[in-house]
C-alpha positions in Angstrom: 9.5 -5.1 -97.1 9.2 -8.1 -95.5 10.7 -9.9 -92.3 12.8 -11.5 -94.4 14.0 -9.0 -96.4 15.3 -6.8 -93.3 16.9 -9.5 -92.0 14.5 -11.4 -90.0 13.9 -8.2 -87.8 11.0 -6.2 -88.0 10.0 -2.8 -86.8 9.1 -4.1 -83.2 12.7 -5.3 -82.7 14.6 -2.3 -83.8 17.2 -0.8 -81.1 16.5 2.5 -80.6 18.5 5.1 -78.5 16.4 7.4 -76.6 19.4 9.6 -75.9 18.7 11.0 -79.7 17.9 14.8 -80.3 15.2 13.6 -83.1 12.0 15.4 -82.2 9.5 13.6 -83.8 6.7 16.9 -83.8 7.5 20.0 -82.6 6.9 21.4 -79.6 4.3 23.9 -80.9 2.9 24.5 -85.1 2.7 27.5 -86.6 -0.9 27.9 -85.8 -0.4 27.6 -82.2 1.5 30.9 -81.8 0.0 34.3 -81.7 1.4 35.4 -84.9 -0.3 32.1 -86.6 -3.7 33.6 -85.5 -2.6 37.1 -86.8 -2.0 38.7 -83.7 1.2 40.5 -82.8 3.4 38.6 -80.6 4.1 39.8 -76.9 0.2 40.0 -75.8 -2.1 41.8 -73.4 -1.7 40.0 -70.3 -0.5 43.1 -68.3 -3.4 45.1 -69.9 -5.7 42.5 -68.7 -4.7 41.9 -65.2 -4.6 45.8 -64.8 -8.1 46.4 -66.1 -9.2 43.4 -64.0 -13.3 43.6 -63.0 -13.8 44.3 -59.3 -15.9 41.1 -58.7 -12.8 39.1 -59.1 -11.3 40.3 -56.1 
């Protein structure tokens, strides 16, 4: 599509309200979760922190 075929407005000159709930990617993929790298959701942390080494005190 050309210039003139949109009017004589291109891309660069589209109005665009930034007020709109599109979300162009999402916040986090599939693969960014625990369950994406087969783990069950909910963690360790507390387990971790509990059992923490003594030379990190």
């Amino acid at each position: 599509m050309s210039k003139q075929d949109s009017g004589g407005r291109g891309d660069d000159d589209r109005m665009v309200d930034p007020g709109d709930d599109f979300a162009v990617l999402p916040e986090q993929s599939a693969d960014d979760t625990d369950q994406g790298w087969g783990e069950r959701s909910g963690g360790n942390d507390d387990r971790l922190l509990a059992e923490r080494p003594p030379h990190w005190d």
